[in-house]
C-alpha positions as CSV (number, residue, x, y, z in Angstrom):
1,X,-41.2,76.5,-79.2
2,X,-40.3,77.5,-82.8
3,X,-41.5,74.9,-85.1
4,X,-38.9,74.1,-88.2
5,X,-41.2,72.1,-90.2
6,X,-44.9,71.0,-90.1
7,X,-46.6,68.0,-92.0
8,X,-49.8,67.5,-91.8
9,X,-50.9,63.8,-93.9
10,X,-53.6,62.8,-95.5
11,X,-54.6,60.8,-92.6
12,X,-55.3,63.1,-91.0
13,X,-52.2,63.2,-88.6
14,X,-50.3,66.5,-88.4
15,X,-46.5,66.7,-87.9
16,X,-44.7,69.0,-85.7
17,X,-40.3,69.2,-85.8
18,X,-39.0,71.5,-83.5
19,X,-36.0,73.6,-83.6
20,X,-34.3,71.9,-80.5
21,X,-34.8,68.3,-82.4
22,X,-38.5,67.4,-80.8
23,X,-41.3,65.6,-82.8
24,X,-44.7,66.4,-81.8
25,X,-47.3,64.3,-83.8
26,X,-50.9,65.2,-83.5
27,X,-53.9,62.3,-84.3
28,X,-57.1,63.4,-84.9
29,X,-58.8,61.5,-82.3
30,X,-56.4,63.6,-79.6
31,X,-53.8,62.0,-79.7
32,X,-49.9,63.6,-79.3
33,X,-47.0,61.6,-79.5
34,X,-43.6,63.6,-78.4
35,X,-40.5,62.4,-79.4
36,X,-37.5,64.2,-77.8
37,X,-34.4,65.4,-79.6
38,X,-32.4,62.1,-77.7
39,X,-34.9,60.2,-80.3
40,X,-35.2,57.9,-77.0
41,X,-37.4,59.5,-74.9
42,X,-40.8,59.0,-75.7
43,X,-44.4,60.6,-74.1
44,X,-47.8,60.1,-75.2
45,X,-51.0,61.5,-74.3
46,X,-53.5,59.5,-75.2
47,X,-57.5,61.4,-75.6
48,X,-58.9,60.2,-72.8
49,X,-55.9,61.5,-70.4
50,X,-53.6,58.5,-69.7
51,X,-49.9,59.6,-70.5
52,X,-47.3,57.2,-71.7
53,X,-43.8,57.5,-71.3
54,X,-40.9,55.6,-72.7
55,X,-37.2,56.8,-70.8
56,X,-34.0,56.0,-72.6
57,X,-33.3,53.3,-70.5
58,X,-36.5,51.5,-71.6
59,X,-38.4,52.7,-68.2
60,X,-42.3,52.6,-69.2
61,X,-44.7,54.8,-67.2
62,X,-48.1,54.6,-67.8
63,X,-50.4,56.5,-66.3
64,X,-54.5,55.9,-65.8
65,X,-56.0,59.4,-65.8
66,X,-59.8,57.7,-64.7
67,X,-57.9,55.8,-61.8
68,X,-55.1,58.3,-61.0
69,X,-52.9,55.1,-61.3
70,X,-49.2,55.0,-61.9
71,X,-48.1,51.9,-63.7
72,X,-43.8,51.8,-63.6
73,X,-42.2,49.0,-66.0
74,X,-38.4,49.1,-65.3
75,X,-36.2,47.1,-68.1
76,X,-35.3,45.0,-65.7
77,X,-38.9,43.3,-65.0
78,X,-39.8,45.1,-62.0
79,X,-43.4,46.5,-61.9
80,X,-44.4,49.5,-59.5
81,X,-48.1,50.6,-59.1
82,X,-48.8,53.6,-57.1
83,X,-52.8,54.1,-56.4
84,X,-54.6,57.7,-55.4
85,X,-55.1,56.0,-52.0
86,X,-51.3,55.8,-51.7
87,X,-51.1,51.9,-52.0
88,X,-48.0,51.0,-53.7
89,X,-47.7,47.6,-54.9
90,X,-44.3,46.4,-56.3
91,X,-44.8,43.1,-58.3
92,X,-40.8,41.6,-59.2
93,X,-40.0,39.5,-62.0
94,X,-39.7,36.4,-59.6
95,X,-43.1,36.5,-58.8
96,X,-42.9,37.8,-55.5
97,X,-44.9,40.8,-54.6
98,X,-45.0,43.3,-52.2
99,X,-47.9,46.1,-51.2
100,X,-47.6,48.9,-49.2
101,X,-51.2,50.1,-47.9
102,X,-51.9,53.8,-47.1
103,X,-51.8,53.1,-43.3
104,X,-48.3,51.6,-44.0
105,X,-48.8,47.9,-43.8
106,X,-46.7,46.2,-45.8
107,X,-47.4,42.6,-47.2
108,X,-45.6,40.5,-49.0
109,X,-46.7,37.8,-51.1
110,X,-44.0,35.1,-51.5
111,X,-44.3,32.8,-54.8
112,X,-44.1,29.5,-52.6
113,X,-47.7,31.0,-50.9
114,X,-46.6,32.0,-47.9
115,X,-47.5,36.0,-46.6
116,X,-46.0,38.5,-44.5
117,X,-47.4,41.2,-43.5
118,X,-46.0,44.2,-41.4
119,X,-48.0,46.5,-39.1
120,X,-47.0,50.1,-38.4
121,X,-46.8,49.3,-34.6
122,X,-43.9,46.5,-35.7
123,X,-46.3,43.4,-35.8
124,X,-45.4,40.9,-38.2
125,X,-48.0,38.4,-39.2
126,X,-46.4,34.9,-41.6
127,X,-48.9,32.8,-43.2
128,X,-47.5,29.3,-44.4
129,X,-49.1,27.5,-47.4
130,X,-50.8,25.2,-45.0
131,X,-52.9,27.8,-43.2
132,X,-50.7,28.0,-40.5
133,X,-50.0,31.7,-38.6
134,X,-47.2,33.0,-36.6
135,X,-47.7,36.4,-34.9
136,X,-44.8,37.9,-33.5
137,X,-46.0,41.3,-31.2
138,X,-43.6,44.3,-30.7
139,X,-44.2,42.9,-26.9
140,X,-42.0,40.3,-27.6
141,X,-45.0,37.8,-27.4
142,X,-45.5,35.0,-30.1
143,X,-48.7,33.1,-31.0
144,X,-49.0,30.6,-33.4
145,X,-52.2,29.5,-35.2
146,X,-52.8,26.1,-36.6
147,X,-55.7,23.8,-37.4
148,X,-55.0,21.9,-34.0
149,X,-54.2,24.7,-31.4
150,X,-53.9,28.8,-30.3
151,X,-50.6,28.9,-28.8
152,X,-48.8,31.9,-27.2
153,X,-45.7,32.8,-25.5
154,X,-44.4,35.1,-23.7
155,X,-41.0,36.9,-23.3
156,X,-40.8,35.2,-19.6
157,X,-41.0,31.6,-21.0
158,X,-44.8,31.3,-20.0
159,X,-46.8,29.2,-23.0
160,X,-50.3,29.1,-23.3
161,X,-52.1,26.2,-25.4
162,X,-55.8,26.6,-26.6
163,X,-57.5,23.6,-28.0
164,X,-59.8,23.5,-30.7
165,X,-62.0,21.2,-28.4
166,X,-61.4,24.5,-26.0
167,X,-58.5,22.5,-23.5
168,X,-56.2,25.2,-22.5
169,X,-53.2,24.6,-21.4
170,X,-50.2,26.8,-19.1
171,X,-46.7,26.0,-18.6
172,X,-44.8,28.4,-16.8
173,X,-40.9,28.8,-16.4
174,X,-41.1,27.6,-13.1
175,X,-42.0,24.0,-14.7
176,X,-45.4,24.3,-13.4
177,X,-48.2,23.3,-15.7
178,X,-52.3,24.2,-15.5
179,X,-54.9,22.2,-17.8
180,X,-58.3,23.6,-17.8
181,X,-61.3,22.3,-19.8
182,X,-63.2,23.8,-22.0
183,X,-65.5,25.8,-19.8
184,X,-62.2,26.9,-17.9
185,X,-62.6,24.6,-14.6
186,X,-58.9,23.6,-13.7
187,X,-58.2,19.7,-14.0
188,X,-54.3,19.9,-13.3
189,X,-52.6,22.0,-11.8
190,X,-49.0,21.0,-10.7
191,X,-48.0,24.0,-7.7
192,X,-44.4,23.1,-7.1
């Protein structure tokens, strides 16, 4: 574009003002820093190919030529990194953060410790501060993990029990329960 004055300084550092109200400011390491005519919008590209930008409304993009990373900083706190791999992980001012993996998963990372994470086939997997698990299936099935037990259920009712000392354990909707030990030999079984 038509330049309307240049200064170049002794450090170096050359000046560029531009017809249409743009600064361009070159560094001698490689540096350019371009101002817009708004005076608010701001981009920088640094020498080793990471590029700055600063949006009127205080929106910082940065991004990591080596990584071909996006880092967003929206004026209101929220952070939003978007990887080559297409991860995209959104980390909010609360604390709570969420990450989108290439396949799709999503997890979220709750600031009380507890994660969710959602599968592309609608499988959502909680994981409580104590260890705990509940899987919910796009079945309709439910298992719960804890330090004590396996235990799932099943859209009809049915709930099956596993023991950590290997017990398992049926109850059916029918009110019928079936107790096997640990090498699966049946030592109840209550046939109504």
């Amino acid at each position: 574009e038509d330049i309307q004055r240049e200064t170049a300084y002794p450090d170096g550092k050359v000046e560029k003002v531009l017809k249409n109200g743009c600064h361009l400011i070159f560094f001698p390491n490689g540096t350019c820093k371009k101002v817009g005519s708004d005076g608010k919008t701001v981009t920088i590209t640094f020498f080793n190919g990471d590029v700055k930008q600063i949006m009127p409304d205080q929106t910082v993009i940065y991004y990591y030529a080596d990584a071909k990373t996006t880092h967003t900083t929206y004026s209101d706190g929220l952070e939003v990194l978007q990887f080559s791999n297409g991860q995209i992980e959104k980390h909010y001012p609360d604390g709570k953060k969420e990450i989108t993996f290439p396949d799709q998963t999503i997890k979220n990372l709750f600031t009380d410790g507890q994660e969710e994470s959602i599968f592309p086939d609608g499988t959502i997997v909680r994981v409580q501060r104590d260890g705990s698990k509940t899987i919910e299936f796009n079945n309709g099935q439910r298992e719960l993990h804890t330090s004590q037990f396996k235990r799932r259920e099943y859209p009809d009712g049915t709930v099956k029990t596993v023991y950590m000392n290997g017990q398992q354990e049926t109850k059916y909707v029918s009110g019928r329960v079936r107790i096997k030990d640990k090498d699966g030999n049946i030592i109840m079984d209550t046939k109504l």
